[in-house]
C-alpha positions as CSV (number, residue, x, y, z in Angstrom):
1,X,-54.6,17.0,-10.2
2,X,-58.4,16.3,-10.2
3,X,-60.6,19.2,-10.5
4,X,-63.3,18.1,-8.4
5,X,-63.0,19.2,-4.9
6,X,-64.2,16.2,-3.3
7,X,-64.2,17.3,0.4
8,X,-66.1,19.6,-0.2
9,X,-68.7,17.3,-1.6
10,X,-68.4,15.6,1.6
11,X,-69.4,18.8,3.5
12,X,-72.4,18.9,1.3
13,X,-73.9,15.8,2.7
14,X,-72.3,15.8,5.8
15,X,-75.3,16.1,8.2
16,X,-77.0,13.1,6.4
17,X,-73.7,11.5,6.9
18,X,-73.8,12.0,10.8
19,X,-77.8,11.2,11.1
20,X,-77.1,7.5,8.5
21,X,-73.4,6.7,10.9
22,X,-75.8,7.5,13.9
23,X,-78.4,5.1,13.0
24,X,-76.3,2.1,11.9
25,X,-73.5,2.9,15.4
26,X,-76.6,2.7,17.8
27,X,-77.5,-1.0,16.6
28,X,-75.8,-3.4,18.7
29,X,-74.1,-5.9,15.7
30,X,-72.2,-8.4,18.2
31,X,-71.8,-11.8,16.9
32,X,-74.6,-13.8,19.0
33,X,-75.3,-17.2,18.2
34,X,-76.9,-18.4,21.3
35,X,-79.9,-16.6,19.8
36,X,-79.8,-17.1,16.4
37,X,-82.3,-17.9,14.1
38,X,-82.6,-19.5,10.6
39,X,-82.7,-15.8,9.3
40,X,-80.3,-14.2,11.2
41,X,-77.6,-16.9,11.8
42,X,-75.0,-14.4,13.5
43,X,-78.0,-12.9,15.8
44,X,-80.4,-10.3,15.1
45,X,-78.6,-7.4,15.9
46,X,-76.4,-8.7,13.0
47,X,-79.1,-8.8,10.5
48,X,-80.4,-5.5,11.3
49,X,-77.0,-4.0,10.7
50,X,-77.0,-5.4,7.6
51,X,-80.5,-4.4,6.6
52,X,-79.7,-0.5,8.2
53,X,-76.9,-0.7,5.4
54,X,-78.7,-2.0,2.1
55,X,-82.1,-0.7,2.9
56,X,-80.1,3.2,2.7
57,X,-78.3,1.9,-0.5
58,X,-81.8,1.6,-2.0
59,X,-83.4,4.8,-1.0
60,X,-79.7,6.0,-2.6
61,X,-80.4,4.6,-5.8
62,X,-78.3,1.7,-5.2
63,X,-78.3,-2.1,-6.6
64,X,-78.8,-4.1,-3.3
65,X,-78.4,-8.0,-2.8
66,X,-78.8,-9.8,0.5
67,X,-76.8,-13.0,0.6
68,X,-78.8,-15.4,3.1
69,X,-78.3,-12.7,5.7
70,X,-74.6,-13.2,6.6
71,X,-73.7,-10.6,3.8
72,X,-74.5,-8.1,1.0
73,X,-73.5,-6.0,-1.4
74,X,-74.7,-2.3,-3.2
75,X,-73.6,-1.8,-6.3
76,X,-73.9,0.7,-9.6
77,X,-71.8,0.9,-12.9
78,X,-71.1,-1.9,-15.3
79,X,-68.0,-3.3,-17.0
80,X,-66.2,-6.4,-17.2
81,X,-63.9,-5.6,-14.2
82,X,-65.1,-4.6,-10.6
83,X,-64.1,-2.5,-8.5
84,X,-65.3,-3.9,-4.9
85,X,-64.8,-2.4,-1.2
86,X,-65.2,-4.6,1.1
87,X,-66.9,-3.7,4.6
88,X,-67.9,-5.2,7.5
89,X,-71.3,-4.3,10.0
90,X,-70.4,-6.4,13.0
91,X,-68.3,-5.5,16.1
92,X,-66.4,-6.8,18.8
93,X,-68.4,-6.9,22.6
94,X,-68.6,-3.8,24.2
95,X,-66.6,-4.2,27.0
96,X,-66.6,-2.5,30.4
97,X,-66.0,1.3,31.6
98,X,-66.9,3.5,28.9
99,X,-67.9,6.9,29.5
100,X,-70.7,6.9,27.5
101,X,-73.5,4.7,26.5
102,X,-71.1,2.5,23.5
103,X,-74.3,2.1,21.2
104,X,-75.7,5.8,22.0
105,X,-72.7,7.5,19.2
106,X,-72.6,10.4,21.2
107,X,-70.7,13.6,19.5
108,X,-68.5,15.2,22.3
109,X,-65.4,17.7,21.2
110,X,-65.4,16.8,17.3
111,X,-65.4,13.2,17.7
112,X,-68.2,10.5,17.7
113,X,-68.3,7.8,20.3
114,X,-69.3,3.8,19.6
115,X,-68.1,0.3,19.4
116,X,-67.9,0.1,15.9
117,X,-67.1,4.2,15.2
118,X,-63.6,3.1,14.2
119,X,-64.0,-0.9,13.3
120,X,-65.8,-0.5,11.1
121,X,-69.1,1.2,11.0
122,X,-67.6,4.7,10.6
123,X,-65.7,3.7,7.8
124,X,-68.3,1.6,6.0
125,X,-70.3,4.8,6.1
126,X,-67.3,6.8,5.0
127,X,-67.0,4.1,1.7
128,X,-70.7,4.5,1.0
129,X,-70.7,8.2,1.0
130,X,-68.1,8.0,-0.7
131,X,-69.7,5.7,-3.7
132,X,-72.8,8.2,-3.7
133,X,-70.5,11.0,-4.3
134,X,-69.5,9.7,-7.8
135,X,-73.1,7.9,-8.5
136,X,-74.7,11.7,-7.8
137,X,-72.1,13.6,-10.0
138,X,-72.9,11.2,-13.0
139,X,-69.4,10.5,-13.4
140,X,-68.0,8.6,-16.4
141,X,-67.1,4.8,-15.7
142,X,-65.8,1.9,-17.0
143,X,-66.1,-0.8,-14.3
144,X,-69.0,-1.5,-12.0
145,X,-68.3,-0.5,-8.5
146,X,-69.4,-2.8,-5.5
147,X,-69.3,-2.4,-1.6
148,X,-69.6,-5.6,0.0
149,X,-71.0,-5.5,3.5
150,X,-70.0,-8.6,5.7
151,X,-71.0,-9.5,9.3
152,X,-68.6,-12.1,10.8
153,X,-65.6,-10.2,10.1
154,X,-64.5,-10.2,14.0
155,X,-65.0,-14.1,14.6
156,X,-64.7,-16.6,11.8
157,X,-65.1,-14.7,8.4
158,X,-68.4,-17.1,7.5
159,X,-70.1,-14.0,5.6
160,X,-67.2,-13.1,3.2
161,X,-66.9,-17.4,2.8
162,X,-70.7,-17.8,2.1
163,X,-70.6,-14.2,-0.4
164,X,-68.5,-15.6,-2.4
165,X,-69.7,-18.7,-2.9
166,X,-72.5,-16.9,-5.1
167,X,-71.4,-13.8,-6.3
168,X,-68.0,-13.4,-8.7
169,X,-65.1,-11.9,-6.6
170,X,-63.9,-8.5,-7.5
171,X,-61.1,-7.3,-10.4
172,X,-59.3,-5.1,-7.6
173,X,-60.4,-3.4,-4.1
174,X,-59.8,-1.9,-1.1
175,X,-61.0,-2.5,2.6
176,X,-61.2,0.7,4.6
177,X,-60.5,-1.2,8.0
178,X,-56.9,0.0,9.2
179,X,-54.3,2.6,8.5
180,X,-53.8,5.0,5.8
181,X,-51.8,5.6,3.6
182,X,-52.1,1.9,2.3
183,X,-51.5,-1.6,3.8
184,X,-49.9,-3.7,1.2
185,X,-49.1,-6.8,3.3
186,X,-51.2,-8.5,6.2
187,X,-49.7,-11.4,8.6
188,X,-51.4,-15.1,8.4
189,X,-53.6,-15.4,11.7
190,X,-53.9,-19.0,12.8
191,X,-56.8,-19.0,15.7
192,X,-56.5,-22.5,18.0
193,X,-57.3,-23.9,21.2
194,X,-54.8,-25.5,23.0
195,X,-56.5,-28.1,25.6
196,X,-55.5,-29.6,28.5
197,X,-55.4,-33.3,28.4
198,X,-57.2,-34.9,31.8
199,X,-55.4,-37.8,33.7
200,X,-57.4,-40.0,35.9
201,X,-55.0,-40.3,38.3
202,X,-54.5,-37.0,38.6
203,X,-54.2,-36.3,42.6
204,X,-56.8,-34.1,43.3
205,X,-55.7,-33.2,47.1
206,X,-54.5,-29.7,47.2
207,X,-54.9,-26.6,49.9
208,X,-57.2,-24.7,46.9
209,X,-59.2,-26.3,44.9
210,X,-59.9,-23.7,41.4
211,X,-63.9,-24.8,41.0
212,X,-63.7,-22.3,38.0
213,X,-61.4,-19.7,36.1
214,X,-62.3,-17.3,32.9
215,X,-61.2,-14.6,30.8
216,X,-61.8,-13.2,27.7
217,X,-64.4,-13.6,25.2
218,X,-62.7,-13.5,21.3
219,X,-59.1,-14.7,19.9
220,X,-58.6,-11.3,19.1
221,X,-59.0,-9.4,22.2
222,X,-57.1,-9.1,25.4
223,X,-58.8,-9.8,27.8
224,X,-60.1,-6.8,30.2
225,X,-61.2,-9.2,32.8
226,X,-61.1,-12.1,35.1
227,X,-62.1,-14.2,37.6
228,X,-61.6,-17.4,39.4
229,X,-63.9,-19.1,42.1
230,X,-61.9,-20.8,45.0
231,X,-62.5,-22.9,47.3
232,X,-60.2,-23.2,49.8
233,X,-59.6,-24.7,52.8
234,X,-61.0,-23.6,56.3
235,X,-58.9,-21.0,58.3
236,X,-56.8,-20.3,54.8
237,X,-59.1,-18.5,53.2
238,X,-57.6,-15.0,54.9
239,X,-54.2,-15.5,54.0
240,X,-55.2,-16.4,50.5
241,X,-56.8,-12.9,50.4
242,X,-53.5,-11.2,52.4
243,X,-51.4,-12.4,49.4
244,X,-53.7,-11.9,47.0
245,X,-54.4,-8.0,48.0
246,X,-50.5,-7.9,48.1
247,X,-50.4,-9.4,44.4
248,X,-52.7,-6.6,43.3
249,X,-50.4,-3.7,44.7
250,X,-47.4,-5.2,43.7
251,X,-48.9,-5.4,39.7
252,X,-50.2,-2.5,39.9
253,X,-53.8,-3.8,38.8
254,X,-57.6,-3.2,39.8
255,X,-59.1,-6.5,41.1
256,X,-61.6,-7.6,43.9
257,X,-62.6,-10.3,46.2
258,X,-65.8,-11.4,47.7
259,X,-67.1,-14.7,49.6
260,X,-70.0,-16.3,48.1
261,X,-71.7,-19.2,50.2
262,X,-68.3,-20.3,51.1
263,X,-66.7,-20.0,47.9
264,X,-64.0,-17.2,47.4
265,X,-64.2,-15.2,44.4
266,X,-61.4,-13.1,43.0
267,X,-61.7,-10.6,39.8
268,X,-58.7,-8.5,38.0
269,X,-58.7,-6.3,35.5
270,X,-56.9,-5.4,32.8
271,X,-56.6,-3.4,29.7
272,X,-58.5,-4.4,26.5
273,X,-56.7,-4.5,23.3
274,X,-56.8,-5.8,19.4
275,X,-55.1,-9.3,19.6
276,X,-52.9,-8.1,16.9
277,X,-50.3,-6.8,19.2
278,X,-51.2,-7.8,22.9
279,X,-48.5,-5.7,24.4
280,X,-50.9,-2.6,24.1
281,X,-53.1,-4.4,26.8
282,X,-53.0,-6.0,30.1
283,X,-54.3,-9.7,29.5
284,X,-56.2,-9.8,33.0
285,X,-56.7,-13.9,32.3
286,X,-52.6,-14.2,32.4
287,X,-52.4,-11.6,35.7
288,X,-54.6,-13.6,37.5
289,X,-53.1,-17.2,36.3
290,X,-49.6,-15.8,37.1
291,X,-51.1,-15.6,41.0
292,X,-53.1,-18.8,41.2
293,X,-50.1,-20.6,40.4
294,X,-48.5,-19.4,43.8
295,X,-51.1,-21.4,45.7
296,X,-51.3,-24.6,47.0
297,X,-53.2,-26.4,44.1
298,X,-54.5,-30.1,43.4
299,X,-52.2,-31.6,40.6
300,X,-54.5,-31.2,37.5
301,X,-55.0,-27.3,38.3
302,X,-51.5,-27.3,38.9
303,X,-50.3,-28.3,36.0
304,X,-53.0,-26.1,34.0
305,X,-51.6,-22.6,35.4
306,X,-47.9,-23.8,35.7
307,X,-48.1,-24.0,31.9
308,X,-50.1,-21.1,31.7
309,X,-46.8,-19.4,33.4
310,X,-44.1,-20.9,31.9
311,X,-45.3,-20.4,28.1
312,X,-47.8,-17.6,27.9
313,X,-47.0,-14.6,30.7
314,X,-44.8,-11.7,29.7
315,X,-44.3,-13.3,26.1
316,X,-45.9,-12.4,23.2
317,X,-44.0,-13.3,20.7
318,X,-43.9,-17.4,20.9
319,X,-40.5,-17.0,22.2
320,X,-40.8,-19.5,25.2
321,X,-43.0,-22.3,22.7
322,X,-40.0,-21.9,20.1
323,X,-42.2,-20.8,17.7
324,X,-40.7,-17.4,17.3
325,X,-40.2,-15.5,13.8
326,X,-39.6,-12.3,11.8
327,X,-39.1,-10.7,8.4
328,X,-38.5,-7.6,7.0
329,X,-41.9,-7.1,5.4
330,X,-44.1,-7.8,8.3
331,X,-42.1,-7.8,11.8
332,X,-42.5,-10.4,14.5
333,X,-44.7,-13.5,14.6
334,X,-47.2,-12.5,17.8
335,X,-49.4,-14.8,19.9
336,X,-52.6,-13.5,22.3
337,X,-53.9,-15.6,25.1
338,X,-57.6,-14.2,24.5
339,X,-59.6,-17.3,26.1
340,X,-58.3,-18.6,29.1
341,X,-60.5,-21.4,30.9
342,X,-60.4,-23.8,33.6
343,X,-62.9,-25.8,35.1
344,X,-62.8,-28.4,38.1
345,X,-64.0,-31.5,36.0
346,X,-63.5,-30.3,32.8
347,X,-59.5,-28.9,33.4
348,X,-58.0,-26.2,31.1
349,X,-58.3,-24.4,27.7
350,X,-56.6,-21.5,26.4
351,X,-57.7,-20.1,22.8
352,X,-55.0,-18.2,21.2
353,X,-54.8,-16.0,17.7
354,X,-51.3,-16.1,16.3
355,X,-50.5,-13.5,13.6
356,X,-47.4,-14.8,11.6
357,X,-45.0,-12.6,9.2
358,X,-45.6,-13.6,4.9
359,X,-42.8,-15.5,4.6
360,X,-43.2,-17.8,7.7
361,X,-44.1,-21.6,7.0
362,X,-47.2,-21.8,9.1
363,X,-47.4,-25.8,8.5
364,X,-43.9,-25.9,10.2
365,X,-45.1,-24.0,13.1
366,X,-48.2,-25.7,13.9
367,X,-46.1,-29.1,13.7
368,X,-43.8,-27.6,16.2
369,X,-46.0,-26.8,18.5
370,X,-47.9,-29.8,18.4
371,X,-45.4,-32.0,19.4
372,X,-44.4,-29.4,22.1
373,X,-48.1,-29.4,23.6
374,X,-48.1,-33.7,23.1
375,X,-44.9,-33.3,25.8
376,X,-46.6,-31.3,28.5
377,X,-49.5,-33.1,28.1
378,X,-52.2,-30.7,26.2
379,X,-53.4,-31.2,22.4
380,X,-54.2,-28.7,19.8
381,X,-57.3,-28.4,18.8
382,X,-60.3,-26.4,16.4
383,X,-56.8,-25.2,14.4
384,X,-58.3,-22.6,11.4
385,X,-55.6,-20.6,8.9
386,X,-56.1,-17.6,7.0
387,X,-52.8,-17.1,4.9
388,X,-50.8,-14.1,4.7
389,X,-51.7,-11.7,2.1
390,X,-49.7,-9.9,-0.5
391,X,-49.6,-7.0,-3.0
392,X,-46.1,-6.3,-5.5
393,X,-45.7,-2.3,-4.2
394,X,-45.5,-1.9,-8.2
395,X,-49.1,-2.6,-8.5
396,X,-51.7,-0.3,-11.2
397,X,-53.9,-0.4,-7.8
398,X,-51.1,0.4,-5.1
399,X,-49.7,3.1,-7.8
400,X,-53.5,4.9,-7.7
401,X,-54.0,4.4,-4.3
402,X,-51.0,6.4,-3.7
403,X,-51.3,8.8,-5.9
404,X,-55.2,9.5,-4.7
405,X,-53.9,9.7,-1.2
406,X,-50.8,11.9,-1.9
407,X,-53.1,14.8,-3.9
408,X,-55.8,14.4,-1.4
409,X,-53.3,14.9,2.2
410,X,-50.5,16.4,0.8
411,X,-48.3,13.5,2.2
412,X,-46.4,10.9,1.0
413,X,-48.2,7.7,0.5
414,X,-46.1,5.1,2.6
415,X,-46.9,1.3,2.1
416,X,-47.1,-0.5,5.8
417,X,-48.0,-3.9,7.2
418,X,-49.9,-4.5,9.8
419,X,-50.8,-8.1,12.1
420,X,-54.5,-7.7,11.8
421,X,-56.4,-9.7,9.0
422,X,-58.6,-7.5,6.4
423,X,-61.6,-8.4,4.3
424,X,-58.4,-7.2,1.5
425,X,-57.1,-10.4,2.0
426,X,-60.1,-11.6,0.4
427,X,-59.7,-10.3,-2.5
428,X,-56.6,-11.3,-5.2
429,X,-55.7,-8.2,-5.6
430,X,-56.5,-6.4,-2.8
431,X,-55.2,-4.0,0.0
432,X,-56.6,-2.2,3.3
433,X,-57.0,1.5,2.7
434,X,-57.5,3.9,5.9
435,X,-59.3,4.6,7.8
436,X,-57.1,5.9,10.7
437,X,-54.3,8.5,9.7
438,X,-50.8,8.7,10.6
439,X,-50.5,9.9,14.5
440,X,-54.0,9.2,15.4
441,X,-54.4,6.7,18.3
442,X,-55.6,3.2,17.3
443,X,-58.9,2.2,19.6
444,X,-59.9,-0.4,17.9
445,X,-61.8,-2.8,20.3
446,X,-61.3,-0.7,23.6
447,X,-63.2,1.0,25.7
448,X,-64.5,4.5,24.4
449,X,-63.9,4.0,20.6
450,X,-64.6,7.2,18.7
451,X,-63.2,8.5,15.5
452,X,-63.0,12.4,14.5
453,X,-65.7,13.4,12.5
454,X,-63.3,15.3,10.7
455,X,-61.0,12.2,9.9
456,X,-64.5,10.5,8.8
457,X,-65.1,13.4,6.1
458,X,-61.8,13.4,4.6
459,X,-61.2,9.4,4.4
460,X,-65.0,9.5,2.5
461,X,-63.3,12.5,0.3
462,X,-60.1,10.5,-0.3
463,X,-62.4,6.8,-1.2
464,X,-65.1,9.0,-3.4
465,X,-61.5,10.0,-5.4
466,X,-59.8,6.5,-5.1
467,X,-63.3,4.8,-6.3
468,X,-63.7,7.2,-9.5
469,X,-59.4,6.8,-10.5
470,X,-60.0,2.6,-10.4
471,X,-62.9,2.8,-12.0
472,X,-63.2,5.5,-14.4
């Protein structure tokens, strides 16, 4: 057993914990390229997060690096092997109907409220607490010790891509972005739109016409809202409304409608929710497809939310494309509708985020459903892979990782898997480590995200530990 009681170190600094987690929670880090510059590609909220990060690793005594503002890294130690933790600054859009201000990180009954207090802020703060923990008690090492902070971890991974392009990739590491005890195996995700081709001849005649239709706003998240703008035919618009009001009570789902200059306008919502496993949300773009496809539509939007039906609502699992799988490391293959669009000239798009099992041929799959899509007439398109990743359970790193955990909790050290794609994968010989605990509830990229500031203290107790036993 270690001697040093590192929790208690924790409690030490844990006030310039709060006041640093604070600071970095209230800056609103949402990818946002509409706006970008040549010095803040990802958006300036993205930069700043990233800044907030390594300008307190330098007042800490810290090594910093900025890599052409996409990522960093703080560093101290040397050696010939590395020890790097991998980290990530941006987060997922807010969403609607929080009960407090999401960049505000209000404290209410023990826990702290933000996007990002959970994924991944909190524990990036937890990680780099935990590295000034061993720096401040002058602790013997062999190995330097490196956090990497990225900032396109939610969309397309471009920060960890363009990081390691100029610095040399870690000897071992953990991410602290999902579930303790440790998470030794990660699903491939394949992100890909699937686009509806547009015939000329289509017959445009139709009762409704859909002038437009959108949901969702990332691959990764269910979608928490939608709407569709109508325009329908005189003297039908009222029983359009009658069935749709009947839709809404029958599906149990909040939703809306409203006439604007002539146009009718419905909205639903539904329950936001990591892409990972889309059964823990209501995808509000598939609720409101599954009604529009009751209506009297021209041919072209027709087709568009017929297919929407037949291959996409109440199945999550590929099931109806034939692209099904499962193993006994990983579980099930999943798919998440988490862009759904349709516009009058430009027809249909739906953007999906398929998380596939280790052992699944993802080559296969995608050729499969290719030549499925060829036969109803939509392509696949803007197709990007991030294989499945890996670690032997008999690892020197899984071995200390348990063991760190184990004396630090008092519980056994169980290996999981999980469908959601790490900054571990990364890394060769890397695997996700905490931050949420057994039996707390995972609200990652919903409404109200907090973590326990309690949980916070004794992850950075249990990553000051883990960083001195791999690199002492």
């Amino acid at each position: 057993m270690n001697s040093i009681d590192w929790l208690n170190e924790v409690h030490n600094r844990k006030d310039s914990f709060i006041n640093d987690l604070q600071g970095l929670l209230q800056i609103k880090s949402v990818l946002d390229e509409e706006n970008a510059t040549d010095d803040a590609p990802f958006g300036q909220g993205v930069k700043e997060a990233l800044s907030y990060m390594l300008t307190i690793g330098e007042k800490g005594g810290f090594v910093s690096k900025n890599v052409q503002n996409v990522a960093g890294h703080l560093l101290f130690g040397e050696g010939t092997e590395s020890v790097g933790i991998l980290c990530h600054v941006d987060v997922v859009p807010e969403g609607d109907g929080w009960t407090s201000d999401p960049y505000k990180a209000e404290i209410r009954d023990g826990k702290i409220y933000a996007r990002g207090a959970l994924d991944d802020k909190g524990p990036t703060m937890a990680a780099y607490y935990a590295m000034k923990i061993v720096k401040e008690l002058h602790l013997p090492l062999s190995k330097e010790v490196r956090m990497i902070i990225g900032t396109d971890e939610e969309s397309d991974w471009r920060c960890v891509d363009t990081y390691f392009q100029h610095e040399s990739m870690p000897t071992i590491g953990f991410a602290p972005d999902a579930d303790f005890p440790i998470i030794f195996a990660e699903k491939g995700i394949a992100d890909f739109d699937i686009v509806q081709k547009i015939s000329k001849t289509s017959n445009d005649t139709g009762e409704v016409k859909i002038i437009s239709f959108a949901s969702g706003r990332r691959y990764n998240m269910v979608p928490d809202f939608a709407q569709a703008v109508l325009e329908v035919k005189e003297g039908e618009q009222t029983e359009v409304i009658q069935r749709y009001k009947n839709y809404l009570k029958l599906e149990n789902v909040p939703g809306r409608y409203l006439v604007d200059n002539g146009d009718l306008v419905l909205e639903l919502e539904g329950v936001s929710a990591h892409g990972l496993e889309p059964n823990n949300g209501v995808n509000a773009g598939l609720k409101l497809a599954n009604f529009l496809v009751e209506l009297e539509l021209d041919e072209k939007a027709a087709h568009y939310f017929q297919f929407v039906r037949n291959f996409f609502v109440n199945d999550s699992r590929g099931k109806k494309l034939g692209i099904d799988y499962e193993d006994e490391i990983t579980g099930e293959l999943t798919l998440n509708a988490g862009i759904l669009e349709y516009h009058l000239e430009k027809g249909g798009k739906i953007g999906q985020t398929v998380r596939y099992p280790v052992t699944n041929d993802m080559d296969k799959t995608k050729e499969k459903l290719a030549k499925l899509l060829t036969e109803h007439d939509f392509s696949l398109e803007n197709f990007t892979d991030s294989k499945p990743h890996h670690v032997e359970k008999n690892s020197e790193l899984i071995q200390t990782l348990s063991r760190v955990y184990e004396e630090q909790t008092g519980e056994k050290a169980k290996l999981l898997s999980i469908g959601g794609g790490t900054y571990a994968r990364s890394l060769e010989k890397g695997v996700a480590f905490g931050p949420l605990f057994p039996g707390r509830e995972d609200i990652a990229h919903k409404k109200d995200e907090y973590m326990y500031i309690e949980d916070l203290m004794k992850a950075t107790a249990i990553y000051a530990q883990a960083i001195y036993e791999l690199a002492k």
